[in-house]
Kinemage of the C-alpha trace (Angstrom):
@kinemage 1
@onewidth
@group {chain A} dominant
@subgroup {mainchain}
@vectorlist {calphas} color= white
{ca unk a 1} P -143.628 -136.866 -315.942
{ca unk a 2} L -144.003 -140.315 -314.409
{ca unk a 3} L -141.404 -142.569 -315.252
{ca unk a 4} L -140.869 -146.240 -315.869
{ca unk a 5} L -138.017 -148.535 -314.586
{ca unk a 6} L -137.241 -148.683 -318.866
{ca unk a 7} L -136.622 -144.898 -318.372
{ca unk a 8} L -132.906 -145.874 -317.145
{ca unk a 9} L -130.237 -145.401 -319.352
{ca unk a 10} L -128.999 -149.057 -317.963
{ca unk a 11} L -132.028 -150.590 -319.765
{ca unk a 12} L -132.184 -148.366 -322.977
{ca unk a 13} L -133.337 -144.663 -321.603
{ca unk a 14} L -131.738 -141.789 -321.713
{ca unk a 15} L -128.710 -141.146 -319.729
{ca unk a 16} L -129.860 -138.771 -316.636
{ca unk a 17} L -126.250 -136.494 -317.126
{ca unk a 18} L -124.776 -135.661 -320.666
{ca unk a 19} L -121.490 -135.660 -319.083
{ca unk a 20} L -120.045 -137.800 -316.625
{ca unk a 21} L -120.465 -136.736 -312.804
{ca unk a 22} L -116.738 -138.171 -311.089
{ca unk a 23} L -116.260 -138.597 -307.693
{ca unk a 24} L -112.660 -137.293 -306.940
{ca unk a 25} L -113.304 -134.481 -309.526
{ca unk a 26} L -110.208 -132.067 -308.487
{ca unk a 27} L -111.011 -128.812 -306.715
{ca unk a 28} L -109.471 -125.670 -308.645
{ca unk a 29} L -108.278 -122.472 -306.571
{ca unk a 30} L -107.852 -119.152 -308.146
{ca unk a 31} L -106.052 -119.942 -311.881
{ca unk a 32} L -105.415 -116.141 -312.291
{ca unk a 33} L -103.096 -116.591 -308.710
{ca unk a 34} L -101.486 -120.022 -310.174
{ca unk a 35} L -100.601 -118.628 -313.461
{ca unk a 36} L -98.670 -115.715 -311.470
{ca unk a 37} L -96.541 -117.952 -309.177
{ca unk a 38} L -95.939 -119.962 -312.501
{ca unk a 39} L -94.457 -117.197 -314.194
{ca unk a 40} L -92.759 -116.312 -311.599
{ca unk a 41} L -90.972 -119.862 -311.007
{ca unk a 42} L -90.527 -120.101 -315.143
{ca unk a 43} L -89.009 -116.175 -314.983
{ca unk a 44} L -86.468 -117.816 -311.869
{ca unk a 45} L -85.804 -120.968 -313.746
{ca unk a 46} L -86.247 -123.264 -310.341
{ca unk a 47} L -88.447 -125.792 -311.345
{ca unk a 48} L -87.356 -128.625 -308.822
{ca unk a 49} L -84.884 -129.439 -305.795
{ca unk a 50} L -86.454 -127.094 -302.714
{ca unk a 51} L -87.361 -123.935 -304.576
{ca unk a 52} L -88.914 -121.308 -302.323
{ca unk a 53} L -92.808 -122.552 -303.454
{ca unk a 54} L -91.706 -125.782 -302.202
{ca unk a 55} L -90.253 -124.374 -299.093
{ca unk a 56} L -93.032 -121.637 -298.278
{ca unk a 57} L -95.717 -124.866 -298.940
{ca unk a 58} L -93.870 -126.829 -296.136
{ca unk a 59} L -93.702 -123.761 -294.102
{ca unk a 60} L -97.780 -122.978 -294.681
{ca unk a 61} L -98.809 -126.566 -293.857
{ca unk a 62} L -96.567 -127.232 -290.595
{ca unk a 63} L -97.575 -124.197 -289.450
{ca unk a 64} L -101.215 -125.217 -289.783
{ca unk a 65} L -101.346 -128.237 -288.599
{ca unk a 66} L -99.405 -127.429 -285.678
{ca unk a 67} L -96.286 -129.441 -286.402
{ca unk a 68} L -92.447 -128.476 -286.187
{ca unk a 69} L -91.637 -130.342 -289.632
{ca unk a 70} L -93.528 -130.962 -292.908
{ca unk a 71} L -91.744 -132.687 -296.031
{ca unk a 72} L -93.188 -132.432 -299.227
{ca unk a 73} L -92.702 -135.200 -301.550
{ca unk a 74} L -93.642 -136.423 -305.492
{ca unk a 75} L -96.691 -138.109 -303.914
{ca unk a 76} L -98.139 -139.773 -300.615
{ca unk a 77} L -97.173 -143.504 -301.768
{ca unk a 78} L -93.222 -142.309 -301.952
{ca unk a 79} L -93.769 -140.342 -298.520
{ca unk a 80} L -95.304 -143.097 -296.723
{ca unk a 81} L -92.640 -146.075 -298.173
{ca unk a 82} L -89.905 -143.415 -296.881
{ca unk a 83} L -91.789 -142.705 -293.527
{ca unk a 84} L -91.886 -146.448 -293.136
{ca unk a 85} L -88.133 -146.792 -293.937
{ca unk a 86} L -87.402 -143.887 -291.541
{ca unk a 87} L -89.247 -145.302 -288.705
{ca unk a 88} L -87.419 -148.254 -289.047
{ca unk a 89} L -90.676 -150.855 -290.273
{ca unk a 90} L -89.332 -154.693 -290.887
{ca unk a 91} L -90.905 -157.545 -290.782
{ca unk a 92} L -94.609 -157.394 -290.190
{ca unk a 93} L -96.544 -154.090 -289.880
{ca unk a 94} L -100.125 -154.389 -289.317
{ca unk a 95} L -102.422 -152.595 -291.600
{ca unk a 96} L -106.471 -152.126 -292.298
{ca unk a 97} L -107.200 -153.802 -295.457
{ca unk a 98} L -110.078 -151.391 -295.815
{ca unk a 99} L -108.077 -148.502 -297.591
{ca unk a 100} L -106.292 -147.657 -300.792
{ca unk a 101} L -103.902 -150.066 -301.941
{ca unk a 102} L -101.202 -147.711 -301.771
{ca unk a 103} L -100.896 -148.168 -297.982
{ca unk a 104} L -100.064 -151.866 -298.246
{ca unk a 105} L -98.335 -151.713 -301.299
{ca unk a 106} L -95.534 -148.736 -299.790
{ca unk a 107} L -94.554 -151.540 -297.100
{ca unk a 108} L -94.050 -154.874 -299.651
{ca unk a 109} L -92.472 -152.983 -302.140
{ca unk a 110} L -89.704 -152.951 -299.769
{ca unk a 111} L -89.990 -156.579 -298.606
{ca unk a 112} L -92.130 -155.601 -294.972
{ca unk a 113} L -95.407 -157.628 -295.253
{ca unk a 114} L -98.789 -156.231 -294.480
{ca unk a 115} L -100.354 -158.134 -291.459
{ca unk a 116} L -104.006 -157.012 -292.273
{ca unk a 117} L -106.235 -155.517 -289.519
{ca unk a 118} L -110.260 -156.132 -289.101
{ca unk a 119} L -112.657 -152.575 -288.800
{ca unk a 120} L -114.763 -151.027 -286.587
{ca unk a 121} L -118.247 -151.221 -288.303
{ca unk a 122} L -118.980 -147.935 -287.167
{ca unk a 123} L -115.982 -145.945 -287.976
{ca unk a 124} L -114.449 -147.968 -291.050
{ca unk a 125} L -111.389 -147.231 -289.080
{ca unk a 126} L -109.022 -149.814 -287.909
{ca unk a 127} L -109.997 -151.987 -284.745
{ca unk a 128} L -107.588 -151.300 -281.921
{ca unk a 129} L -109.154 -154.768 -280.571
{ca unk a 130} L -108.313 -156.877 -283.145
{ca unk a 131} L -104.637 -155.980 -283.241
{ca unk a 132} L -102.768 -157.465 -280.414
{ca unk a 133} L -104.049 -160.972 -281.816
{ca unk a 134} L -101.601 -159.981 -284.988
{ca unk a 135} L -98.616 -159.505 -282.664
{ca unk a 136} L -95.817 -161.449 -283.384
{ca unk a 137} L -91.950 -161.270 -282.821
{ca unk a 138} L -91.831 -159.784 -286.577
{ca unk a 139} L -94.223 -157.245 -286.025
{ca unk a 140} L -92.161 -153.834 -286.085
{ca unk a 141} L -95.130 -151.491 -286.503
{ca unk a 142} L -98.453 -150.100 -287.278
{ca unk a 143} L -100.394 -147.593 -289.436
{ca unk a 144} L -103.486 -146.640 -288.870
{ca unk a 145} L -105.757 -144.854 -291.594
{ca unk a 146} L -107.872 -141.786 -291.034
{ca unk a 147} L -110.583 -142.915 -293.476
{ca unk a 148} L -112.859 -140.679 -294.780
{ca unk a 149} L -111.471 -137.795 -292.679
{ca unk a 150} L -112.418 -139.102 -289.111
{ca unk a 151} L -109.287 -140.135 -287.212
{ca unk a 152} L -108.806 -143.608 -286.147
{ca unk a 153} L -108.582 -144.184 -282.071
{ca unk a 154} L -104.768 -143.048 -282.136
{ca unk a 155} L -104.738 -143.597 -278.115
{ca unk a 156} L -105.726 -147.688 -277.867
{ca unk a 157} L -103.769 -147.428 -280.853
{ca unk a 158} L -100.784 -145.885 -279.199
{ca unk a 159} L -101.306 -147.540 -276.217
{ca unk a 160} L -100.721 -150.912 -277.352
{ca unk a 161} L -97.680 -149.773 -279.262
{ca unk a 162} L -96.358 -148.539 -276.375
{ca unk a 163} L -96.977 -151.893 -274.270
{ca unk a 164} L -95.433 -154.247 -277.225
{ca unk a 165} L -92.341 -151.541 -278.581
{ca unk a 166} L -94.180 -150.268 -281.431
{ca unk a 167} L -93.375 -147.975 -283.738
{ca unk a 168} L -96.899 -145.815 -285.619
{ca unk a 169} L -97.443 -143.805 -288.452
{ca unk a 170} L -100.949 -142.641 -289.840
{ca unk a 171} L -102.083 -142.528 -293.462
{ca unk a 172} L -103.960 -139.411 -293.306
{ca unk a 173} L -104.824 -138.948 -296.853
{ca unk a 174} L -108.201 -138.266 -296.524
{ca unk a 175} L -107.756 -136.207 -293.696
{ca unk a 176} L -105.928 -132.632 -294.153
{ca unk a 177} L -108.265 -129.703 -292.433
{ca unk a 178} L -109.764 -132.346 -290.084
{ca unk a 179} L -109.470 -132.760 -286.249
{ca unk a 180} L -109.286 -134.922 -283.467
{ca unk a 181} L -110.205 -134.017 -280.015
{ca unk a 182} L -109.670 -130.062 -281.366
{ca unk a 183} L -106.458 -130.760 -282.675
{ca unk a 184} L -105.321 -130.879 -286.095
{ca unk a 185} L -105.055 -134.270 -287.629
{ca unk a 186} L -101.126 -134.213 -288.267
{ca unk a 187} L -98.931 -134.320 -284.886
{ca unk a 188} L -100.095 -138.470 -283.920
{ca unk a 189} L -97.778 -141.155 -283.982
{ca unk a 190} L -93.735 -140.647 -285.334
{ca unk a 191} L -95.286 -139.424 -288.073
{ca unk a 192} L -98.597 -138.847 -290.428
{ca unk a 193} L -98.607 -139.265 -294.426
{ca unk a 194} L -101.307 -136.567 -296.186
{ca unk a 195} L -101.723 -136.634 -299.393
{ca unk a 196} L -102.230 -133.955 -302.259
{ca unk a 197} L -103.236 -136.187 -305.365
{ca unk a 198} L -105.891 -134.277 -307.997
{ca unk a 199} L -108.821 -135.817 -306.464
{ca unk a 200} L -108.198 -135.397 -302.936
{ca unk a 201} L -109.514 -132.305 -300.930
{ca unk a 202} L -106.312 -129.844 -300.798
{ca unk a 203} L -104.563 -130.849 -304.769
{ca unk a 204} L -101.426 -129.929 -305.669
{ca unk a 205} L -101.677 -131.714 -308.796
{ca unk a 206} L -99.700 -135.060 -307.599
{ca unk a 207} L -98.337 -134.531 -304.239
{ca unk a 208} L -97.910 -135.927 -300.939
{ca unk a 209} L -96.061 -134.787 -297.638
{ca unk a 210} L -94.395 -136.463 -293.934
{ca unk a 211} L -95.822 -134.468 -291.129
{ca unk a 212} L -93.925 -134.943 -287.637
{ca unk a 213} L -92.563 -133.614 -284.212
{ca unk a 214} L -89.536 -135.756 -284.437
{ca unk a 215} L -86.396 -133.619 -285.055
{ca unk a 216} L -84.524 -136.946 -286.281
{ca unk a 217} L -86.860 -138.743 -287.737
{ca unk a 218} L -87.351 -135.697 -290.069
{ca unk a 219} L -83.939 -135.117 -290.617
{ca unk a 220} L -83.708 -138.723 -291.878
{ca unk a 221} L -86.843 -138.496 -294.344
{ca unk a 222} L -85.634 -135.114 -295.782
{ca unk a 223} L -82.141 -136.927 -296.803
{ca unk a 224} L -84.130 -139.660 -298.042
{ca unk a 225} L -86.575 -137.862 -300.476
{ca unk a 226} L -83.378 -136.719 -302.352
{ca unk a 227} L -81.186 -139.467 -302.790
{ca unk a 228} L -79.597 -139.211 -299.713
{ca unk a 229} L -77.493 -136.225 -300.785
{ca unk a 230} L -76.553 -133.759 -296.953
{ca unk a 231} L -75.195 -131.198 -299.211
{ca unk a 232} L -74.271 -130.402 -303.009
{ca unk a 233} L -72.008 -133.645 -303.353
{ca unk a 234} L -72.001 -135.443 -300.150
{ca unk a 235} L -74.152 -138.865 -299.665
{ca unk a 236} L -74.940 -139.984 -296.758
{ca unk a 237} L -77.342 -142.028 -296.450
{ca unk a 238} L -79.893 -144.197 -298.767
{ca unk a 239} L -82.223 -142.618 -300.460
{ca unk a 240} L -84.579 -142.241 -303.347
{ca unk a 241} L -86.255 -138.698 -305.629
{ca unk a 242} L -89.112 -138.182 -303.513
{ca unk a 243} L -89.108 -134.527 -304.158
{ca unk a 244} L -92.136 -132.425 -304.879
{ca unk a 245} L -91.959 -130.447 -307.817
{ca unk a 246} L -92.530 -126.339 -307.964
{ca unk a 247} L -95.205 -126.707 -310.427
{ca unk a 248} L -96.967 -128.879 -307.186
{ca unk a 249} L -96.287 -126.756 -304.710
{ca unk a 250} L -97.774 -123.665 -306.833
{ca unk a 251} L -100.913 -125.836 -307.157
{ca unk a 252} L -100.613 -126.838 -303.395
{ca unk a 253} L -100.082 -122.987 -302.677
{ca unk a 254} L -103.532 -121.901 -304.597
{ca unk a 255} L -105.266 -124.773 -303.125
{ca unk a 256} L -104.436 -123.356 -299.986
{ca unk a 257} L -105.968 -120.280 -300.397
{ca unk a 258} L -109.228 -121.292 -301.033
{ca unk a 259} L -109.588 -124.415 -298.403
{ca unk a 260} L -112.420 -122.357 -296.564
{ca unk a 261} L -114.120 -122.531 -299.924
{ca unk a 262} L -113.848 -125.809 -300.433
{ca unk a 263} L -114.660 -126.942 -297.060
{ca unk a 264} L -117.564 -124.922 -297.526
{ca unk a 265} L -118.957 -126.310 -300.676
{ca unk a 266} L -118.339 -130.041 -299.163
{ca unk a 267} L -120.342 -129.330 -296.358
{ca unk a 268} L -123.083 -128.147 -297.987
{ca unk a 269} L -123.348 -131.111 -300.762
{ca unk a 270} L -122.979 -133.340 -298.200
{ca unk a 271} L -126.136 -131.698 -295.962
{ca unk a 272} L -128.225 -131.734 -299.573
{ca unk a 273} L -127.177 -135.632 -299.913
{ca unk a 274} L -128.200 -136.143 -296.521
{ca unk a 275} L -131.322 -134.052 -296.706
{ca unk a 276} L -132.134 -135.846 -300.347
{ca unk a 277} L -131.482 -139.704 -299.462
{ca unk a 278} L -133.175 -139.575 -295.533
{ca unk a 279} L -135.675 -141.930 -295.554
{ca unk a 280} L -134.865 -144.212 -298.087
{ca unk a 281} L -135.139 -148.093 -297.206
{ca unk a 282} L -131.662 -149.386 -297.012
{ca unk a 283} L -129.747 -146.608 -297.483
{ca unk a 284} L -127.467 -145.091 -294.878
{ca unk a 285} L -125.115 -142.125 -294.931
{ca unk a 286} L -121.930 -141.283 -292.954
{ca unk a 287} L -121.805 -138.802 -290.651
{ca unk a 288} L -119.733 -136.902 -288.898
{ca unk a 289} L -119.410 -136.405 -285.388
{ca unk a 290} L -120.072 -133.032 -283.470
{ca unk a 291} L -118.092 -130.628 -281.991
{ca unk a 292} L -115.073 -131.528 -284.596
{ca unk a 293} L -113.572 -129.700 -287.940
{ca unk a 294} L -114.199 -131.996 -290.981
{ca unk a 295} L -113.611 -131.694 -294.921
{ca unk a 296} L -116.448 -133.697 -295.662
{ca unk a 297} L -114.927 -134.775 -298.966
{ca unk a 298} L -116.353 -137.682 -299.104
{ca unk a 299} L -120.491 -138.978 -299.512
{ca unk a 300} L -120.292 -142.209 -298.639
{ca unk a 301} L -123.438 -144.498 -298.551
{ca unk a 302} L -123.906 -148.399 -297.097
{ca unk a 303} L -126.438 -150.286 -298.910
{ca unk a 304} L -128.163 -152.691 -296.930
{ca unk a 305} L -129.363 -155.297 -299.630
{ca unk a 306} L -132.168 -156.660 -297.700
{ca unk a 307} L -133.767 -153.765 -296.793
{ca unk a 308} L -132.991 -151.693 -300.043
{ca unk a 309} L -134.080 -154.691 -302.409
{ca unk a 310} L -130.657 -154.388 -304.480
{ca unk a 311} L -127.586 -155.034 -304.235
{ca unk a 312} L -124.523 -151.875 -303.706
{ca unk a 313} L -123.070 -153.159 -306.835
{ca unk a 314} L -126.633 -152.885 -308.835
{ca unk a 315} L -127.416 -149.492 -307.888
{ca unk a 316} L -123.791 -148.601 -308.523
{ca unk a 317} L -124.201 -150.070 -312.188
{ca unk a 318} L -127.571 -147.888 -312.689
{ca unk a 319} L -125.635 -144.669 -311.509
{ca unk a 320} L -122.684 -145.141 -313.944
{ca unk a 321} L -125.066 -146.009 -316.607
{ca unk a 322} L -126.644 -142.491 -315.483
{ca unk a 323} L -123.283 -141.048 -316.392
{ca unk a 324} L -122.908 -140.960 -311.914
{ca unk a 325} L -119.654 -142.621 -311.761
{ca unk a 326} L -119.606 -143.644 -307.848
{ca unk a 327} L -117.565 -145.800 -306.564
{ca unk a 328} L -117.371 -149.102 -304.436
{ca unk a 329} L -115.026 -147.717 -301.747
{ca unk a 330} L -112.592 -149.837 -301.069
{ca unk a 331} L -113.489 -152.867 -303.521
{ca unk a 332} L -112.818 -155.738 -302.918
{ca unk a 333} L -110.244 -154.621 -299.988
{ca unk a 334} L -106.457 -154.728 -300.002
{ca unk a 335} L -106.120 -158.875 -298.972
{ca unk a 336} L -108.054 -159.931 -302.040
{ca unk a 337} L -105.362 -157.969 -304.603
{ca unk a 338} L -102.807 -159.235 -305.503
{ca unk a 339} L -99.853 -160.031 -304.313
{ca unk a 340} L -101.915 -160.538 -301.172
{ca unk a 341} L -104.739 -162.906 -302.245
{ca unk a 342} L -102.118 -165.193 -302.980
{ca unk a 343} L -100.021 -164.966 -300.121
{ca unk a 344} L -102.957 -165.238 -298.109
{ca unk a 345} L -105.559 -166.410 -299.531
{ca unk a 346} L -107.559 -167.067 -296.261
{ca unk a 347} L -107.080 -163.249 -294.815
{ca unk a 348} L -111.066 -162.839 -295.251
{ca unk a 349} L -111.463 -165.562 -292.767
{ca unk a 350} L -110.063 -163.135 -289.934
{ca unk a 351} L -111.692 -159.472 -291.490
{ca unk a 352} L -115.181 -160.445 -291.466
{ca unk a 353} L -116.226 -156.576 -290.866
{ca unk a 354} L -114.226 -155.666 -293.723
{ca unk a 355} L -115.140 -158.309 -295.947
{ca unk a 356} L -119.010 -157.091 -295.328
{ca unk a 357} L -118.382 -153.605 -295.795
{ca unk a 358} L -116.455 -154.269 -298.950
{ca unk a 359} L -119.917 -154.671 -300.460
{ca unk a 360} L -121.856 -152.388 -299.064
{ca unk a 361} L -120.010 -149.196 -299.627
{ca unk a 362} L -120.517 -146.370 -302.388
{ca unk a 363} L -118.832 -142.921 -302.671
{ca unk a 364} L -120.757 -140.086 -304.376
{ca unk a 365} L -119.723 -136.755 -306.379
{ca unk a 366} L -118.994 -133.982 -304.699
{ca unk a 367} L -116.447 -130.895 -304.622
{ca unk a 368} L -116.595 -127.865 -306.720
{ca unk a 369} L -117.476 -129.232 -309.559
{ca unk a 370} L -120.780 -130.764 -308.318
{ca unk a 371} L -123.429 -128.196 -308.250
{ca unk a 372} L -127.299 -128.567 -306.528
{ca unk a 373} L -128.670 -129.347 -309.592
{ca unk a 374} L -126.767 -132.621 -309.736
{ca unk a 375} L -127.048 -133.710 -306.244
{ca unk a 376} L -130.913 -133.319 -306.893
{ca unk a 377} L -130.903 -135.293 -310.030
{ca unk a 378} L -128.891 -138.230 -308.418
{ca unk a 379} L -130.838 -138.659 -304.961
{ca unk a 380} L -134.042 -138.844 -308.018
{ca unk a 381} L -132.222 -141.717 -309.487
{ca unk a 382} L -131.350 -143.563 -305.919
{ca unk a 383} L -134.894 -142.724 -304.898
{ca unk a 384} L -136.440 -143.958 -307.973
{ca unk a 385} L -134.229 -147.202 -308.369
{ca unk a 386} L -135.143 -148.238 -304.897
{ca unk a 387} L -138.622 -147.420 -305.035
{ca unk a 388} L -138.534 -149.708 -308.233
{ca unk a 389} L -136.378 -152.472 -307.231
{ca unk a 390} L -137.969 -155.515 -308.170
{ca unk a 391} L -139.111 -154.028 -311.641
{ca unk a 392} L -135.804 -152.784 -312.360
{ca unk a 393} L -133.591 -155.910 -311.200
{ca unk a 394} L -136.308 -157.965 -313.675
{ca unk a 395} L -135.906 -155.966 -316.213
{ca unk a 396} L -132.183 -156.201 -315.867
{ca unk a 397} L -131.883 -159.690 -315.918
């Protein structure tokens, strides 16, 4: 049936999906398997404080990612303001502004400022040639984010901390089962943050964990994550409850065991997006780059305004009105939040890559709980929104 522009939902049709369609919808393992190692943890009474589901998820995840030490905490904002601590971060620490507020936000909330990094266009991944402009005598470190699963370029990276006594971590929340150069993402910098939150690829509920090589440096984080207690009564050092919970770690555990499904369900939603949207004025898709191991958790578009005829925001409003609830990854970018907009209010002077990707962006379902069906029906909607542009935008305004 030929439709009209009036046919979306935005402008009186019918919505396209009866129930909503989430990006970040979480990825469930085998419940039969959880529900055992849940009995089994309620039948031990060990619910918390390093119970052997805790332990044996450290164990599983070091020993995949090639690491000597993993350290599971509550969540990935706790285990990167404690990886931060541990490193030794004050003063300044430069930062993309083009993540999740969470990576700024774990450095103020202990009184180190985020100096905020421009992009690389290409990679959405911090800009090893804008940093030693943000130098200064405060500046005590840097973290780099993995966005999307591709790893930032950890070696100009490195090799300007090196040159200026530099310390550098990596958010890699986006990134657990991915590579760089063959190697697990996990063993770069002192140290590398993942994170197990329900909507990212490997969910242990809420979760997050420290990856590193350093001996000390992980001997520091694991007093840290439980009030600084070395021993039953014995404090000695600062510290905070940054532990993970059994419950998490039997989530984390089942997760684990299907990650091969997973991975292979992302792949293949993101070839159908990319085999659905070719073609389509203004539209672009991220890709990934050969010869490496991705999760491809994430469909991420850039809409090109002038070519597409709308705007990223107005095709983002006709999808949610289609019950598609994308989202405008990483909108409107960490320096225009607050407390940052108003301590510097003229950061987007100095980001002008981020500031233009900030509006251009758009994540789109995927996981296990998006089936063909749906990725057909939404590439429709993009298709016929664009194909109808100046119809639609009239009849929206």
């Amino acid at each position: 049936m030929k439709r009209s522009p009036n046919d979306l939902a935005i402008l009186g049709g019918m919505a396209a999906f009866r129930e909503p369609l989430h990006v970040g919808r979480p990825n469930i393992g085998d419940r039969e398997y959880l529900m055992a190692l849940l009995q089994d943890m309620f039948d031990r009474r060990w619910l918390t404080n390093d119970g052997p589901f805790v332990i044996e998820f450290e164990r599983r995840i070091a020993m995949m990612l090639g690491v000597r030490h993993c350290v599971a905490t509550c969540n990935a904002t706790v285990a990167l303001e404690i990886a931060a601590r541990a490193a030794g971060f004050t003063g300044e620490v430069i930062v993309p502004s083009f993540t999740f507020i969470a990576t700024a936000h774990a450095l103020q909330w202990q009184g180190i400022t985020p100096v905020f990094c421009d992009i690389d266009p290409d990679t959405h991944n911090i800009d090893p040639d804008r940093i030693e402009a943000l130098i200064t005598p405060r500046t005590s470190g840097i973290i780099g984010v993995h966005l999307w699963g591709r790893a930032c370029n950890v070696e100009a990276i490195e090799r300007i901390a090196h040159r200026y006594g530099l310390g550098v971590i990596y958010d890699a929340a986006h990134a657990f089962g991915c590579t760089h150069r063959g190697k697990p993402i996990g063993s770069a910098g002192r140290a590398e943050i993942f994170s197990f939150h329900a909507t990212k690829f490997l969910n242990a509920f809420e979760g997050g964990a420290v990856v590193t090589n350093d001996d000390e440096l992980a001997g520091k984080i694991r007093l840290m994550k439980n009030f600084g207690f070395d021993g039953v009564d014995q404090v000695v050092y600062i510290g905070t409850n940054g532990k993970m919970a059994e419950t998490s770690a039997a989530m984390g555990l089942t997760s684990l065991e299907r990650i091969d499904h997973f991975t292979a369900v992302n792949r293949e939603n993101h070839d159908r997006y990319r085999n659905g949207l070719r073609d389509i004025p203004g539209i672009s898709m991220l890709t990934y780059a050969q010869g490496e191991t991705y999760n491809y958790h994430y469909v991420v578009l850039e809409i090109n305004e002038e070519q597409a005829g709308l705007s990223r925001d107005t095709l983002c409003a006709i999808l949610r009105a289609e019950n598609v609830l994308a989202r405008r990854y990483f909108y409107p970018g960490c320096h225009r939040m607050e407390p940052y907009r108003s301590y510097f209010p003229h950061a987007g002077l100095l980001l002008p890559e981020t500031e233009r990707l900030t509006t251009r962006v758009l994540s789109l379902p995927t996981g296990t709980a998006v089936g063909t069906e749906h990725i057909e029906k939404v590439c429709e909607l993009i298709h016929f929104a664009i194909g109808h542009a100046p119809a639609v935008i009239q009849a929206m305004a």
